[in-house]
C-alpha positions in Angstrom: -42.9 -5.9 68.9 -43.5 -5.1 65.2 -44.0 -8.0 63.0 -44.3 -9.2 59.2 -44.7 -12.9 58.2 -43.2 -13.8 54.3 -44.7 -17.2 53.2 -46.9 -18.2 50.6 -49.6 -20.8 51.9 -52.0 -18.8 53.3 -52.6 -21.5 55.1 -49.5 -21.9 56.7 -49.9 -18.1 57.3 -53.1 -18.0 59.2 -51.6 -21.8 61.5 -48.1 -19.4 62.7 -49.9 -15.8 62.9 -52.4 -18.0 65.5 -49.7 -19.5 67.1 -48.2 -15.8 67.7 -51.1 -13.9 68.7 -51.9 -16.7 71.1 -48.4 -16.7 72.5 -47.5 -12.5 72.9 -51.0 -11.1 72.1 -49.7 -7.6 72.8 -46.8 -8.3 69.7 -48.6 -6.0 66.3 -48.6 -8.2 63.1 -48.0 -5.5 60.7 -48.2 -7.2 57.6 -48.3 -10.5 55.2 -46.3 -11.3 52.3 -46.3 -13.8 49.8 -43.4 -13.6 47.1 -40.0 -12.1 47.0 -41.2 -9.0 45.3 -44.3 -8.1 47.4 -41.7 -8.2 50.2 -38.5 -5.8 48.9 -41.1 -3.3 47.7 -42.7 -3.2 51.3 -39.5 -3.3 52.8 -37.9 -0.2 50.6 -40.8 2.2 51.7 -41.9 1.1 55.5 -40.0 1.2 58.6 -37.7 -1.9 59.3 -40.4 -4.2 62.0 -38.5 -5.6 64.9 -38.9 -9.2 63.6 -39.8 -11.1 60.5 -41.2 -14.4 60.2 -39.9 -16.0 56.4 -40.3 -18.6 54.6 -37.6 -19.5 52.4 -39.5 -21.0 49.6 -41.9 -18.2 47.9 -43.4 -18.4 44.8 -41.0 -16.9 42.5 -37.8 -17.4 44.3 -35.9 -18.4 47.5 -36.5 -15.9 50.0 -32.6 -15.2 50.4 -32.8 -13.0 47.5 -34.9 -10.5 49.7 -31.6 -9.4 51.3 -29.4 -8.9 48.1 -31.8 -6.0 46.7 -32.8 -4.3 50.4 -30.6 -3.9 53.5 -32.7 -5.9 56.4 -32.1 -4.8 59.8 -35.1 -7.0 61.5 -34.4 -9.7 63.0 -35.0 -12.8 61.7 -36.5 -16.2 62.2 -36.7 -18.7 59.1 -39.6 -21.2 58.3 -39.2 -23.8 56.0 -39.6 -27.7 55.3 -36.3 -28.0 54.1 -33.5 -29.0 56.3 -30.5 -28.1 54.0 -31.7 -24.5 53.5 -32.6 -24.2 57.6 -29.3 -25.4 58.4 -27.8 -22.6 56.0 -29.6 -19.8 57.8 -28.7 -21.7 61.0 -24.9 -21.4 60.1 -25.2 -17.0 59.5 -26.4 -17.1 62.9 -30.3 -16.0 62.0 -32.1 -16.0 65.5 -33.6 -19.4 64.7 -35.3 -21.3 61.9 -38.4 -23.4 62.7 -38.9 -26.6 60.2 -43.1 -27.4 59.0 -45.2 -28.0 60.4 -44.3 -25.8 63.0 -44.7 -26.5 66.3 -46.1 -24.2 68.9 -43.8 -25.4 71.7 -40.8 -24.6 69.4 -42.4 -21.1 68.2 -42.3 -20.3 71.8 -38.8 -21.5 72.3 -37.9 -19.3 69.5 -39.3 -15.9 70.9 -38.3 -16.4 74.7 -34.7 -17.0 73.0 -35.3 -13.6 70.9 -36.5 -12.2 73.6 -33.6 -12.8 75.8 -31.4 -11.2 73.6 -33.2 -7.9 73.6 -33.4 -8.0 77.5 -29.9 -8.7 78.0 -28.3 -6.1 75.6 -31.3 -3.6 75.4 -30.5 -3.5 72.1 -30.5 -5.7 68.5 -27.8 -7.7 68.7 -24.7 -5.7 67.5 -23.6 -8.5 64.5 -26.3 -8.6 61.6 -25.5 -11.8 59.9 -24.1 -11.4 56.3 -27.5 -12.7 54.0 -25.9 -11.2 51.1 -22.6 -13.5 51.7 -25.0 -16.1 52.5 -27.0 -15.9 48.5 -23.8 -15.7 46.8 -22.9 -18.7 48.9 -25.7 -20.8 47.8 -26.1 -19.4 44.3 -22.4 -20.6 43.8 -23.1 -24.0 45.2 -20.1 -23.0 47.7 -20.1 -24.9 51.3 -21.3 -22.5 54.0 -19.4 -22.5 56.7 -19.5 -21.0 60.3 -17.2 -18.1 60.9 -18.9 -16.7 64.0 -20.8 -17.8 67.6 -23.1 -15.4 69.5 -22.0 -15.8 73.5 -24.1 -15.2 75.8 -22.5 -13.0 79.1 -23.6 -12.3 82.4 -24.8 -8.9 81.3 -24.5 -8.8 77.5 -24.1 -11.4 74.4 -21.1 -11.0 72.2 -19.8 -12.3 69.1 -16.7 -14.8 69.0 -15.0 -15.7 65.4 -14.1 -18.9 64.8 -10.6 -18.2 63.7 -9.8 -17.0 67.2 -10.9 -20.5 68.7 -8.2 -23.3 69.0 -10.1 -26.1 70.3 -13.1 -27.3 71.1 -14.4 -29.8 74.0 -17.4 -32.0 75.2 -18.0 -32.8 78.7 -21.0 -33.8 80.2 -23.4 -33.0 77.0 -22.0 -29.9 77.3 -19.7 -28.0 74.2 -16.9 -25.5 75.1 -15.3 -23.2 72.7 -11.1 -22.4 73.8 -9.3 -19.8 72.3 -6.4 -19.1 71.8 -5.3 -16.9 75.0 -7.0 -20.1 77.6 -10.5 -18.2 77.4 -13.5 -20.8 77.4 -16.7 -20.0 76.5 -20.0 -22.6 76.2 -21.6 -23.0 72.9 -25.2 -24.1 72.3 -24.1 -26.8 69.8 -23.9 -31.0 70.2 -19.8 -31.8 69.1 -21.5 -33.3 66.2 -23.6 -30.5 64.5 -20.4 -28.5 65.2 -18.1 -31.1 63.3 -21.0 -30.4 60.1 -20.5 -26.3 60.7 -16.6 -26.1 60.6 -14.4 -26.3 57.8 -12.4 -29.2 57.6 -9.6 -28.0 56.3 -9.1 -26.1 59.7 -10.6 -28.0 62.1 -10.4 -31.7 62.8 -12.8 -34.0 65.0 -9.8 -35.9 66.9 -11.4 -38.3 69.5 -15.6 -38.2 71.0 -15.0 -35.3 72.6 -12.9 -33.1 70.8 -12.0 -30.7 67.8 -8.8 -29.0 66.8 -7.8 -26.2 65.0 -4.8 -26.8 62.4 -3.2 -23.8 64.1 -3.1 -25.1 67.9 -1.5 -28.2 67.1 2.3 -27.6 68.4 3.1 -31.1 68.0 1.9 -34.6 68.3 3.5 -37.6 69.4 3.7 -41.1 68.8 2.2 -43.3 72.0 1.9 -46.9 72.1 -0.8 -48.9 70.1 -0.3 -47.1 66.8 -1.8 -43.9 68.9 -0.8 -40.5 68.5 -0.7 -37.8 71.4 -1.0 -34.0 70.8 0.4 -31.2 72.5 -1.5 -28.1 71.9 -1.4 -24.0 71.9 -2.7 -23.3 74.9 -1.6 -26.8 76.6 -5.0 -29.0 77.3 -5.3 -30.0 80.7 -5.2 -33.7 79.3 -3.7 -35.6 76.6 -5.6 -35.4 73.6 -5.0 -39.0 72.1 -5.9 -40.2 68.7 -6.5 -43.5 67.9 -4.8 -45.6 65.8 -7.5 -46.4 63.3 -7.0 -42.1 63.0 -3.7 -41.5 63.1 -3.5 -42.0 59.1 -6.1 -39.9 58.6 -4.9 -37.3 61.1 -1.5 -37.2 59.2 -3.1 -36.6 56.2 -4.8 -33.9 57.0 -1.9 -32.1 58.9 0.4 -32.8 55.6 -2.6 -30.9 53.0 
């Protein structure tokens, strides 16, 4: 494994290039990088390394700009203090972000999950997440949603958009995607950092454990208590019920 770290405290730098040559000795550190520009010019006239460690804060710019002036086919895993930027990279489906200080318990998390992925599909995974989309998205001061989830299959991982999912449930801590033909597939997501992720014009969160899209509702119902009950496409194996203290809100949002 072939890697370059981007950040611009050397000494965070010398803390996460320990960490990694303690963890996978055998990976190469091919390289360091401190600024936006040092990076795209190395990038432009070396090889593409299997994995780059970045920081998103650099010292003339947000690191995001790296992939609107060279085409990055590494994979990568973010670094940053900042929760509202990890959370971004988080959403275009990166292959993790780790907040500072790091931790060496979640570095290794990080590459036995990046390392997974290249044993199961022998391959880079086969949807590189749009970082272009993802600049113009910040620079704008547009809401970044999620429009994509990376499964993972007996044999292989796979990508499933979000517009092809019509609900979503939680049972036993444990979050399950529905689409549209009865198909369910488990996502590695809490209901509630999935509520934050999904646009709410599409999706709504109706009870604890579930969320809606717009298009599945067939029709709801009005049930007793000021409740409403909703019939979905495909049918739920349960009545999804509202409460009353919802219901308003619910009808709002159906009416927009």
């Amino acid at each position: 494994m072939k890697v370059i770290i981007v950040e611009d405290e050397i000494h965070n730098y010398r803390l996460l290039r320990g960490m990694v040559e303690k963890l996978r000795p055998e990976w190469q550190i091919v390289d360091w990088f401190e600024s936006v520009k040092s990076t795209v010019a190395w990038l432009k006239n070396n090889p593409a390394p299997d994995l780059i460690f970045m920081d998103i804060q650099l010292t003339d710019g947000i690191s995001f700009s790296i992939f609107d002036q060279v085409n990055v086919t590494s994979m990568v895993i973010f670094t940053t203090a900042y929760d509202e930027y990890a959370l971004r990279a988080f959403q275009v489906n990166s292959i993790d972000y780790l907040l500072k200080p790091i931790k060496e318990e979640k570095l290794r998390l990080s590459i036995e999950k990046l390392e997974h992925m290249v044993l199961v599909s022998k391959e880079k995974p086969e949807s590189t997440p749009d970082y272009k989309e993802l600049l113009q998205a910040i620079t704008s001061g547009e809401k970044k949603y999620r429009k994509r989830f990376l499964i993972s299959g007996a044999t292989s991982y796979f990508k499933l958009d979000v517009e092809d999912v019509a609900w979503f449930y939680t049972e036993n801590r444990v979050t399950t995607a529905v689409t549209y033909q009865g198909k369910e597939h488990v996502i590695d997501l809490t209901i509630e950092k999935l509520e934050e992720q999904l646009d709410p014009d599409l999706f709504f969160r109706t009870n604890r454990s579930s969320i809606v899209h717009i298009n599945a509702i067939r029709k709801f119902e009005n049930h007793f208590g000021g409740k409403l009950i909703l019939r979905l496409i495909p049918p739920f194996d349960e009545p999804i019920t509202i409460s009353r203290l919802k219901a308003t809100e619910f009808k709002e949002w159906v009416g927009k």
